[in-house]
C-alpha positions in Angstrom: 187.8 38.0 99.5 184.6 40.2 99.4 182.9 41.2 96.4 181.3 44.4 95.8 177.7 44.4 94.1 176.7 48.3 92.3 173.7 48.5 91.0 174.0 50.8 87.6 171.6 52.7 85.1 171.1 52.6 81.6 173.3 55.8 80.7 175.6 55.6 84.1 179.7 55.8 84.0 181.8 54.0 85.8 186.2 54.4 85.5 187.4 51.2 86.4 191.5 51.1 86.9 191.2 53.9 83.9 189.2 52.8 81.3 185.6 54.2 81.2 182.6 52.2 80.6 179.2 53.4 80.3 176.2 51.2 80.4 173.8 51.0 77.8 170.8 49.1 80.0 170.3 48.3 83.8 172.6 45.9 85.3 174.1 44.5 88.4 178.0 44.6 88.5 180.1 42.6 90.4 183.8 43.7 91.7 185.3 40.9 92.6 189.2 42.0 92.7 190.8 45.4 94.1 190.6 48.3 91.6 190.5 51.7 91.1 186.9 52.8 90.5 184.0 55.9 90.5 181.1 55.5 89.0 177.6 57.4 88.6 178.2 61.1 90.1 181.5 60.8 91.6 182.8 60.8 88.4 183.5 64.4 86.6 184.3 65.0 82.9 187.2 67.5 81.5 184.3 69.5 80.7 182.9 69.8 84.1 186.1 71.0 86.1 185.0 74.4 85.2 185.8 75.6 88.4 189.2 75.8 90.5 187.4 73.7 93.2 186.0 71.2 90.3 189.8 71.1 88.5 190.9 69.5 92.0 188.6 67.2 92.1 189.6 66.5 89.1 192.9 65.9 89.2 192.5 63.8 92.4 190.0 61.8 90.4 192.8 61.5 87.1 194.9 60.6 89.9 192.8 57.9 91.5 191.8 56.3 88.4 193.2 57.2 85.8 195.7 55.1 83.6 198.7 54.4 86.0 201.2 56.5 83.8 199.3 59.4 84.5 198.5 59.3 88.2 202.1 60.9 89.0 201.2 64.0 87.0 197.9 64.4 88.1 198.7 64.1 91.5 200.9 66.8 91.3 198.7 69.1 89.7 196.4 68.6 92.3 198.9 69.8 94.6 199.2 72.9 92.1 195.6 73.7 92.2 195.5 73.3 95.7 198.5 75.4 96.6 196.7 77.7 93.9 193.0 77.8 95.6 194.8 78.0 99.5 196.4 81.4 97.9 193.8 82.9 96.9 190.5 81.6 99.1 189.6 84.0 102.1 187.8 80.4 103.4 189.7 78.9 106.4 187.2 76.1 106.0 188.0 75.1 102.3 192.0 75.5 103.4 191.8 72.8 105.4 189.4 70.7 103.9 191.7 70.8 101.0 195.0 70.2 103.2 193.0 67.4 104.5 192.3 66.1 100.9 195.7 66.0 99.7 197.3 63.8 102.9 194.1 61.4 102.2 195.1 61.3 99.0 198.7 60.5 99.9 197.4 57.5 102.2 195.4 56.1 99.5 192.5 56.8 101.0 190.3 58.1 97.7 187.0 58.3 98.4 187.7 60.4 101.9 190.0 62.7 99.9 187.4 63.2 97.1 184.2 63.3 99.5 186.1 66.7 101.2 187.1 68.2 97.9 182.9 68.0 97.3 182.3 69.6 100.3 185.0 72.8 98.9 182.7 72.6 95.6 179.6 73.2 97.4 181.0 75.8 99.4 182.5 77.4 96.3 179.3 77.3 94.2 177.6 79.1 97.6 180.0 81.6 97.5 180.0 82.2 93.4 176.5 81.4 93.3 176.3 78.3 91.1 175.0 75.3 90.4 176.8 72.4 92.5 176.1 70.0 90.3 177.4 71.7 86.9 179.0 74.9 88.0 176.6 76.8 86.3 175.8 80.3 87.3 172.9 80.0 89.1 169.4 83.0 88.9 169.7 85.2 91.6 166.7 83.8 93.8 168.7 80.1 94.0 171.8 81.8 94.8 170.3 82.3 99.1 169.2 79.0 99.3 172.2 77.3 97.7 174.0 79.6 100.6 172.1 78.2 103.5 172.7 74.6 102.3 176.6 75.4 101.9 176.4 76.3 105.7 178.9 73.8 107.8 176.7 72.2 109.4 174.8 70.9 106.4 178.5 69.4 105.1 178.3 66.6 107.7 
């Protein structure tokens, strides 16, 4: 079996198999079984799905890691909040990112399905002019550039 080696930061959070652990010094970690993990910026805290793009992401994420009792519900309010965002987006491009989020998801295939549902944050902080990063509303001279690095072709 292969091992995984992640280098983390003093301050840096991992969710491993749902349980968070945040590290207080620089250190190598070594996964040496299967589990359920983010860590660093893939992972998002209640407080940052302040968004309806960042809520999925969200919810995949509770679904993907967190504690197994939980990843039922979560799932399927991620299939809420999609159903919720298709409705009311004008963006052909974030419909089908998102479609294509949910059947990764369904396939087990976590960090594909949560990778797209970044690309749909991007594109919705473009079009609400935020911050990416913290959903923040952004000053108005950010707000173009944010927009031109939203653009499809910058998503691949």
């Amino acid at each position: 079996m292969s091992t995984l080696v992640l280098e983390m930061r003093a301050g840096d959070l991992m969710v491993v198999n749902g349980a968070s652990l945040r590290f207080r010094s620089r250190t190598r970690v070594e996964l040496v079984a299967r589990a359920r993990f983010l860590f660093g910026k893939q992972v998002m805290t209640p407080e940052g799905a302040s968004t309806p793009a960042r809520r999925i992401y969200f919810a995949l994420q509770c679904a993907y890691v967190g504690p197994e009792e939980e990843r039922e519900a979560a799932m399927a309010d991620a299939h809420r909040l999609v159903a919720e965002f298709q409705e009311a987006t004008t963006s052909n491009m974030a419909r089908q990112l998102l479609e294509r989020a949910l059947a990764l998801a369904e396939q087990d295939e976590w960090y594909q399905s949560l990778r797209l549902v970044r690309h749909v944050m991007r594109h919705e902080a473009a079009v609400l002019g935020l911050d990416p990063a913290s959903g923040a509303k952004l000053p108005p001279g950010a707000v173009a550039a944010l927009r031109e690095a939203a653009r499809p072709s910058a998503l691949d």
